[in-house]
C-alpha positions as CSV (number, residue, x, y, z in Angstrom):
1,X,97.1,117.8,79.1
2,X,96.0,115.2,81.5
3,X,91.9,114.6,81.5
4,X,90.2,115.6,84.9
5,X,87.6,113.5,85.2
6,X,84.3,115.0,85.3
7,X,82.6,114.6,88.4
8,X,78.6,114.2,87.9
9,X,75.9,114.3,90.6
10,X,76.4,111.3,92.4
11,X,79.7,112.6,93.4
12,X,82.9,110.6,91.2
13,X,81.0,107.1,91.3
14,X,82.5,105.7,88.1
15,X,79.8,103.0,87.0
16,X,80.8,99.9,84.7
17,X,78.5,99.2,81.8
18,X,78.9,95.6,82.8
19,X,76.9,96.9,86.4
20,X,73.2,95.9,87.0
21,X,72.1,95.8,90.0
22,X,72.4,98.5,92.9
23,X,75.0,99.4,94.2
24,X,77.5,100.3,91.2
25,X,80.5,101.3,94.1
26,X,81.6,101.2,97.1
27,X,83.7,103.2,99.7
28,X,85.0,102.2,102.4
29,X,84.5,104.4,105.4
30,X,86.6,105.7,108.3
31,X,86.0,108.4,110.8
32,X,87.5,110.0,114.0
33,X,84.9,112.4,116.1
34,X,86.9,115.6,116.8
35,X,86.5,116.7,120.6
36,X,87.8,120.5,122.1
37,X,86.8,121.5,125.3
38,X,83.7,118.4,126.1
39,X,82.0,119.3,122.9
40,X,82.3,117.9,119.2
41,X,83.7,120.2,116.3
42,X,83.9,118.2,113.7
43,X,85.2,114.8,112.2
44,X,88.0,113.6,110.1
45,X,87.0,111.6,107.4
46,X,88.7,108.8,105.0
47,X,86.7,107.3,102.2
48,X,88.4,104.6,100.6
49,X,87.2,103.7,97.0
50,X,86.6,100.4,95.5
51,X,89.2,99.5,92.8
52,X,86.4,100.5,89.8
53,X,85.6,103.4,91.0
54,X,89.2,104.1,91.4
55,X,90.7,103.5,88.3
56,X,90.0,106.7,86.2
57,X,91.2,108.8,88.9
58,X,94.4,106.7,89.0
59,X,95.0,106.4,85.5
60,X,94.9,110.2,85.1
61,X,97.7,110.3,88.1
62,X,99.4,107.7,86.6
63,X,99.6,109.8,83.1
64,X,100.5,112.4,85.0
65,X,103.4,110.4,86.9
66,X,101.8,111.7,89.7
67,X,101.8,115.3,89.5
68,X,100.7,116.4,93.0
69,X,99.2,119.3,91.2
70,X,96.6,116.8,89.5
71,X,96.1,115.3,93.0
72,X,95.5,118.8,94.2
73,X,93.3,119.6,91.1
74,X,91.5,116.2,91.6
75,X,91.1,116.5,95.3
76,X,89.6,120.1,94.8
77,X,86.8,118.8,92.3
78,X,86.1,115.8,94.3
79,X,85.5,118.2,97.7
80,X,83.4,120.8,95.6
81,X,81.3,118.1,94.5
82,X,81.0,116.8,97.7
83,X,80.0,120.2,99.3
84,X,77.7,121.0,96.5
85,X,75.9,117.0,98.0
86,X,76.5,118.2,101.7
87,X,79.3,115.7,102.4
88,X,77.0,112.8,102.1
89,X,76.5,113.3,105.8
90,X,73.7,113.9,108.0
91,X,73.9,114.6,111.9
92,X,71.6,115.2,114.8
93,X,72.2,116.2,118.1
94,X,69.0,115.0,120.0
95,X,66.5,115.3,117.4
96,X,67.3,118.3,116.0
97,X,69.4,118.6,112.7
98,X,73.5,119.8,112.9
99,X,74.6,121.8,110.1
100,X,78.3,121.4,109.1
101,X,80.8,124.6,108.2
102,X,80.7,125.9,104.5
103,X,84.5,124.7,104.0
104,X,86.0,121.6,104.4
105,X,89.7,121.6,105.6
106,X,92.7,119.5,105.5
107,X,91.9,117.0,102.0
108,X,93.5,115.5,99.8
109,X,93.4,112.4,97.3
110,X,95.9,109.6,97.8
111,X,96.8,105.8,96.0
112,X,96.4,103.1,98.4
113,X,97.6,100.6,95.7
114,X,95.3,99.9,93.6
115,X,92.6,102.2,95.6
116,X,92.1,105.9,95.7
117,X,91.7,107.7,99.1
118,X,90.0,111.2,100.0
119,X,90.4,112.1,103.0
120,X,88.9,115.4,104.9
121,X,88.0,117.6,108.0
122,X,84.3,118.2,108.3
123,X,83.7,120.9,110.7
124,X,80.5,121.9,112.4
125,X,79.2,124.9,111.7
126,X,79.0,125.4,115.6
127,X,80.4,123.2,118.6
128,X,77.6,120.8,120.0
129,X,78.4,119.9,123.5
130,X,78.9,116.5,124.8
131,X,76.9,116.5,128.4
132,X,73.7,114.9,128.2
133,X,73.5,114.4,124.9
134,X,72.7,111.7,122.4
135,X,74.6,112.3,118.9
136,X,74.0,110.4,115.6
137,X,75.5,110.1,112.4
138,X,75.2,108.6,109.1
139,X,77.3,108.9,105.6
140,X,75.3,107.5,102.2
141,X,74.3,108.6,98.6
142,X,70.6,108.5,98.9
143,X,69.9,106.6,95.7
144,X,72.3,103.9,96.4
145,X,74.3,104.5,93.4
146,X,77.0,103.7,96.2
147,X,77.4,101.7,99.1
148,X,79.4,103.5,101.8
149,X,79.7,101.6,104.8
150,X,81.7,101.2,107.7
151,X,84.0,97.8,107.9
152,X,83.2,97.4,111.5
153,X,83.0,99.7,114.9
154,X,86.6,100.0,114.9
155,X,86.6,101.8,111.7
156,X,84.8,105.1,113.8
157,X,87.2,106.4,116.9
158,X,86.7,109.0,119.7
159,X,89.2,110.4,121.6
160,X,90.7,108.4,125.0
161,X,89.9,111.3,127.2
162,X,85.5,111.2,126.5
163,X,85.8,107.3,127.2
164,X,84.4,107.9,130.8
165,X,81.3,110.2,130.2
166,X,80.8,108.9,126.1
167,X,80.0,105.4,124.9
168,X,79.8,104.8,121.0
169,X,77.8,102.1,119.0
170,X,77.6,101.8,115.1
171,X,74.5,100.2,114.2
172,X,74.0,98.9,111.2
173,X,70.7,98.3,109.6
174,X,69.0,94.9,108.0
175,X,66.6,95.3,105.3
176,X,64.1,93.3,104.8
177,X,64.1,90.6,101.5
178,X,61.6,92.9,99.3
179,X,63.6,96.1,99.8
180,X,66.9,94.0,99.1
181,X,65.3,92.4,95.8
182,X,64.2,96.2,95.0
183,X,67.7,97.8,95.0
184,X,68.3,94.7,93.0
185,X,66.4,95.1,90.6
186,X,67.4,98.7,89.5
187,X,69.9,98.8,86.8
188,X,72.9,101.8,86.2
189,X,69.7,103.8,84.7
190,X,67.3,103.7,87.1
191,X,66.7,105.8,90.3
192,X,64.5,104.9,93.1
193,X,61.6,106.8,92.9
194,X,61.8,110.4,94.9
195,X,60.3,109.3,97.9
196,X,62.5,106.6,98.6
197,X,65.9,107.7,99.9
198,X,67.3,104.2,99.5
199,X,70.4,105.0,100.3
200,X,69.5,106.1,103.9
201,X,67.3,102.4,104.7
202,X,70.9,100.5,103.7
203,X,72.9,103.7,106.1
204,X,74.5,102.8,109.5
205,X,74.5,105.1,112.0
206,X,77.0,106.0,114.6
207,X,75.5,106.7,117.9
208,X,77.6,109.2,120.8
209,X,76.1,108.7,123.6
210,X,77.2,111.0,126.7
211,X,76.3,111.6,130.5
């Protein structure tokens, strides 16, 4: 029977002994804002692992000879996990919080070579319309077990036909040296203390900005 890999509470982040200093992984992040009728419903997600935190998840595929019935089973444990976090994903529409739909739709788990790839739907729990609004959102593991990050603007996509009344910006943040030599300094066993969500002081934001 091929081993599942057991998913713990910082999502699948498979950390190397030989890791000290925050972050232990990395995932690379792509997303597509999902527009019907002038208001957001949701957004298509890719997170692409780093080869580390990859390589369980493809060895058990590999043993497998890549069953998709151990992707499947591997996708579904990954996405539960992720629900049970809330997707890693926070959104606002103006200032006030958006909540996301129970279910995700549409994932799966896929090899890019030597990297594993989940990709998802992440539907809103209710449309939020475009006009006159200012929407944000950001993707990270708050104690920076992970660094999820967005390679450049052109890694977050809106639809051709929003162009005219949207305008999108990714904004990424810059610490300052103390907080850098802080995440630093903390080693595989060591969290930020509770009232530090680390995580979201390293997050970019994606800003939707309609007329």
């Amino acid at each position: 029977m091929i081993r599942i890999c057991r998913i713990t509470l910082t999502l699948f982040f498979l950390v190397s002994a030989y890791v000290s200093a925050h972050p232990h992984s990395f995932i690379d992040l792509d997303a597509s804002l999902l527009i019907e009728k002038q208001a957001l419903v949701g957004i298509k997600m890719s997170w692409e692992m780093d080869e580390l935190t990859s390589a369980e998840l493809l060895l058990d595929a590999a043993m497998a000879k890549d069953n998709p019935h151990v992707w499947q089973s591997m996708a579904d444990e990954l996405m539960e996990n992720t629900r049970n976090q809330l997707y890693f994903t926070y959104m606002k529409s103006g200032d006030k919080p958006v909540k996301f739909a129970e279910q995700t739709s549409n994932y799966s788990l896929h090899r890019n070579g030597n990297k594993a790839v989940l990709t998802f739907v992440l539907p809103l729990a209710k449309p939020v319309p475009l006009a006159n609004n200012t929407i944000s959102v950001s993707t990270y593991e708050e104690s920076y077990y992970v660094d999820m990050r967005y390679l450049s603007d052109k890694s977050v996509h809106i639809p051709a036909e929003i162009t005219e009344i949207c305008s999108m910006k990714l904004v990424t943040p810059k610490p300052s040296t103390s907080l850098l030599s802080y995440a630093r300094s903390l080693d595989k066993n060591n969290s930020p203390g509770e009232d530090m969500r680390l995580g979201s002081k390293f997050a970019q934001t994606i800003t939707l900005t309609c007329k």
